[in-house]
C-alpha positions in Angstrom: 0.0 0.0 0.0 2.4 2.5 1.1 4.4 1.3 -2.1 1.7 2.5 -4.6 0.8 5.5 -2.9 3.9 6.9 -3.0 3.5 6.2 -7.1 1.2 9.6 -6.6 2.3 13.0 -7.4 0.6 14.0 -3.9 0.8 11.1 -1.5 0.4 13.4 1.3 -3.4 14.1 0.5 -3.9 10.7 1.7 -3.1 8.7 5.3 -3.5 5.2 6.2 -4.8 4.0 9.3 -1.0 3.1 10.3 0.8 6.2 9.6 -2.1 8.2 11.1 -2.1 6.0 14.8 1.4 6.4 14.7 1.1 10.1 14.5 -1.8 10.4 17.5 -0.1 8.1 19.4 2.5 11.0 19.8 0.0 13.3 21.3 -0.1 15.8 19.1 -2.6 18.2 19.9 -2.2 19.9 16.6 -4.1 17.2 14.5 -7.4 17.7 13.9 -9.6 14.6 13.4 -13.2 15.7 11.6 -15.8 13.1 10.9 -18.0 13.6 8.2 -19.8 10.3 8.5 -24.2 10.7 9.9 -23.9 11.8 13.5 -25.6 8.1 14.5 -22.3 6.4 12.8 -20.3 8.8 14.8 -22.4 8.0 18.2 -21.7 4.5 18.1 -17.9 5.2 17.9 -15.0 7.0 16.1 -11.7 7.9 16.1 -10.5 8.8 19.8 -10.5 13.1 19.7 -12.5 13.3 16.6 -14.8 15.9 15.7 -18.0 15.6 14.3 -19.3 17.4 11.0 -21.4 16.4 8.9 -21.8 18.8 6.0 -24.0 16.3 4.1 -27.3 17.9 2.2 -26.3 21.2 2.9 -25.3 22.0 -0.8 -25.9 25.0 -2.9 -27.9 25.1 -6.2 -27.0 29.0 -6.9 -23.8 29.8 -8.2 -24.0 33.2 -9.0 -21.8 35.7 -7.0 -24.3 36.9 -4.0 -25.9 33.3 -3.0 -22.1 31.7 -4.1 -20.4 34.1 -1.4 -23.3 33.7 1.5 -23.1 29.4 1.1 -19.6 29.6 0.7 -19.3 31.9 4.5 -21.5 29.4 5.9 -19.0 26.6 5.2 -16.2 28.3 6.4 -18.5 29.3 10.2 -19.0 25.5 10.4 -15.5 24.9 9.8 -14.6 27.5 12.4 -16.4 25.8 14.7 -15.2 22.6 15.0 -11.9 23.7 15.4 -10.5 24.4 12.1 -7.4 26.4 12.3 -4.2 27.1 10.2 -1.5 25.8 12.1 -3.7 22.3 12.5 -3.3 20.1 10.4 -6.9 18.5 9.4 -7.8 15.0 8.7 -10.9 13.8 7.4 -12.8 10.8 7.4 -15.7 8.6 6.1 -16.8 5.5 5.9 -14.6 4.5 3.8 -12.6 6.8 1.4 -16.3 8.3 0.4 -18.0 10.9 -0.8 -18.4 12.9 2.5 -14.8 13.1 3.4 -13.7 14.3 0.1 -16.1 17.4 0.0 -15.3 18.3 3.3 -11.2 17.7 2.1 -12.4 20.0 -1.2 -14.0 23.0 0.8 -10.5 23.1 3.1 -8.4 23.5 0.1 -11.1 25.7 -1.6 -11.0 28.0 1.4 -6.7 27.7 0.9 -5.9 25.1 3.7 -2.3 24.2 3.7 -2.6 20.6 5.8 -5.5 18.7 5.2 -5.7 15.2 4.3 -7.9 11.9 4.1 -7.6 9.3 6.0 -7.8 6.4 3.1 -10.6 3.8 3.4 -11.9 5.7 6.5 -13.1 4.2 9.6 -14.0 0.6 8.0 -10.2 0.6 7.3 -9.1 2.1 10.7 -11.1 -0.5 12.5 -9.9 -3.5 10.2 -6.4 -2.4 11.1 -7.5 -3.4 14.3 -6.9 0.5 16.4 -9.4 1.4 18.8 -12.4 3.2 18.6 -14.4 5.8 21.4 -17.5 6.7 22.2 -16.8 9.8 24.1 -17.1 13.0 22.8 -15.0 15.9 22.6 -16.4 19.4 22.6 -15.2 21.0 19.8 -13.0 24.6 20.3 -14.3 27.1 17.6 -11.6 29.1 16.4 -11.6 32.6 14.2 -10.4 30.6 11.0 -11.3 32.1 7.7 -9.5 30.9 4.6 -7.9 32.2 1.7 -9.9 31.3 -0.8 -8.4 29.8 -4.2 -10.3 30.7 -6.9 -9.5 28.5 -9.6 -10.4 25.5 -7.4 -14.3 26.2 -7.9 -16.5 26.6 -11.1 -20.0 28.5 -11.4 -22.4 27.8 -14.2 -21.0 30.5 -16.3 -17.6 29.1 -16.0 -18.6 25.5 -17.1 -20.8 27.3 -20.4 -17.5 29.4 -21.3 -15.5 26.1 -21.3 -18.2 24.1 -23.6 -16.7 23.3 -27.3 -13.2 24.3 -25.5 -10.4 21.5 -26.1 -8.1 22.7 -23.6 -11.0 22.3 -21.1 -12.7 18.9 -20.2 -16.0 19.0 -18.5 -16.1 15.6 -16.3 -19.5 13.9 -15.2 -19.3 11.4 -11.9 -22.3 10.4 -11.8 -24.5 7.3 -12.1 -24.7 5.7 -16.2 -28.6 6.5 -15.7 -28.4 10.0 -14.5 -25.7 10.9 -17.0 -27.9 9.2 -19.5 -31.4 10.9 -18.7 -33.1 7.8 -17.6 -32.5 8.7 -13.7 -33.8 12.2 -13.6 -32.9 14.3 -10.5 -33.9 17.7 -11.3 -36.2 19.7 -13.7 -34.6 18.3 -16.7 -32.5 15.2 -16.8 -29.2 14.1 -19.3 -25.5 16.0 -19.2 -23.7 18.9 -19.9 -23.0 18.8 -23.5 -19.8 17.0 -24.3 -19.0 16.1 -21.1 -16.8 13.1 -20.2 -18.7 10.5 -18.3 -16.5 8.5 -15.5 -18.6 7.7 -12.2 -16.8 8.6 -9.0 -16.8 4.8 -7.7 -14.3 4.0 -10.2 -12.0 5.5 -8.0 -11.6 2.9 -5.3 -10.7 -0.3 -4.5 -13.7 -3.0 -3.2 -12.3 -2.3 -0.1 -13.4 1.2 -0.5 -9.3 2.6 -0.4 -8.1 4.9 -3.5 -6.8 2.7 -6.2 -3.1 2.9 -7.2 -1.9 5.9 -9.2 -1.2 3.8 -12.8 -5.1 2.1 -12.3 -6.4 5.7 -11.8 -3.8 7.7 -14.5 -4.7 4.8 -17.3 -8.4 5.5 -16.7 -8.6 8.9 -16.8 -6.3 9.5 -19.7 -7.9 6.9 -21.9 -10.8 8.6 -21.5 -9.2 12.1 -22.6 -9.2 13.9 -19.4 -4.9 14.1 -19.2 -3.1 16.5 -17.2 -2.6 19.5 -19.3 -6.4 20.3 -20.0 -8.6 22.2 -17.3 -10.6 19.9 -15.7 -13.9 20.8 -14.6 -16.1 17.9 -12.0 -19.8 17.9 -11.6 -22.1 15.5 -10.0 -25.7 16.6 -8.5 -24.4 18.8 -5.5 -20.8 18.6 -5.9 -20.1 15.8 -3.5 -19.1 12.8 -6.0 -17.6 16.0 -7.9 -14.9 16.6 -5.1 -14.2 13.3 -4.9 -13.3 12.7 -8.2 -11.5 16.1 -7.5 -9.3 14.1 -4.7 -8.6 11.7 -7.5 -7.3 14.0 -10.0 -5.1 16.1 -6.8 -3.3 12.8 -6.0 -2.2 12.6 -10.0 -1.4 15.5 -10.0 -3.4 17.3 -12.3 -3.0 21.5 -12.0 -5.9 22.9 -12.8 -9.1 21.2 -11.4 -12.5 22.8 -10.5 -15.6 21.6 -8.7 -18.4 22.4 -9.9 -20.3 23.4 -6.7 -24.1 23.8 -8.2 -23.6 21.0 -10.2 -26.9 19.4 -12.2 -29.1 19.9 -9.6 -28.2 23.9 -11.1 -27.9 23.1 -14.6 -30.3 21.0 -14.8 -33.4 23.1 -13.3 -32.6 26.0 -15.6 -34.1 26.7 -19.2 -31.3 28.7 -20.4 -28.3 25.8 -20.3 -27.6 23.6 -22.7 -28.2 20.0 -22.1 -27.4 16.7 -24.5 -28.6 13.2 -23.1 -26.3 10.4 -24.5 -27.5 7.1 -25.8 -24.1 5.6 -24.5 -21.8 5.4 -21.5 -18.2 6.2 -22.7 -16.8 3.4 -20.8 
């Protein structure tokens, strides 16, 4: 494991359950553990210290500037609040290297983060390593956090339509075959963005729900035409499977990715967008 991990560009975005007991067992107090996972998961035990935060459901389907900025403060008061500093470093987990713990990793470097990480294969991994688990929990000490936010790590609607028809720019769909299809339909109108490239966010991981190794993931994505010099653009319905496939991409590293934060559940109630809905899945 720690073999093929280090075959990533950026190894450090992930931790395995090893390297990261090693590191509590020293005591630091600067390592922030937050748990993205339902708060009834969390009751019934997590990681000793951990934090709980569940951002899950609270998405935006608005990105222009005004409602973009007010969701986007929101995120960065919860943050706050669970302890979120700059000088901690931040580790985030799921159930397994899921959807939850790679939105809450994609807001932290959104919002400019310079230590934040993902514990790979999440708590099912940490407990099949055989480390302990708590039921206590610790109350959180908000801080007066706010982030520098990086730009170029987000995309509104109006960025994804100026990138349509644009070859240095590669619009990437995670979702399921039948929403990207048409045949699941999850807003007012159902199919893609036009031309988009359709790889769903599971194909990321192992069974065992850990990231796959850097050649599985690099093959994949550059067969399909999303390769490392083109802007890459994610969507999903709310930008959850988006910043996981996000992650993905990071660990490659690929230089210019963007979540798209309002994702279909935005493009795909409006009139005014473009839509296409494919007969075929391209893989």
């Amino acid at each position: 494991m720690s073999g093929e991990r280090s075959e990533y560009v950026h190894p450090e975005l992930l931790v395995d359950p090893s390297a990261l007991a090693r590191e509590l067992q020293t005591g630091d107090t600067r390592i922030l553990l937050l748990d993205g996972r339902p708060a009834e998961a969390f009751a019934a035990g997590h990681l000793a210290g951990a934090v709980h935060l569940d951002l899950f459901g609270i998405s935006l389907i608005d990105t222009d500037p005004a409602p973009m900025k007010s969701f986007l403060w929101i995120i960065e008061h919860l943050l706050a609040s669970r302890g979120v500093s700059a000088d901690r470093r931040v580790v985030v987990y799921d159930t397994n290297s899921g959807i939850r713990a790679a939105r809450a990793f994609w807001f932290l470097e959104y919002f400019g983060h310079p230590d934040v990480r993902v514990l790979d294969g999440g708590f099912d991994a940490w407990v099949r390593a055989g480390f302990p688990v708590s039921s206590t929990t610790d109350v959180p000490v908000s801080t007066s956090w706010t982030g520098a936010r990086v730009a170029d790590r987000v995309a509104a609607w109006h960025d994804v339509r100026d990138r349509l028809d644009r070859a240095e720019a590669v619009i990437l769909d995670t979702r399921s075959d039948g929403e990207y299809c048409g045949t699941t339909v999850r807003a007012k109108h159902g199919g893609a963005i036009p031309g988009a490239i359709h790889i769903e966010w599971t194909r990321n991981l192992r069974p065992d729900g850990t990231f796959k190794p850097a050649a599985e993931l690099r093959t994949m994505y550059e067969a399909a035409g999303v390769t490392p010099e083109r802007e890459v653009i994610t969507y999903c319905q709310g930008g959850y499977r988006a910043a996981h496939t996000y992650l993905a991409l990071r660990l490659l590293g690929y230089l210019r990715v963007r979540n798209y934060l309002g994702s279909w559940k935005e493009w795909g109630d409006r009139d005014d967008l473009p839509i296409e809905r494919p007969t075929h899945h391209d893989h």
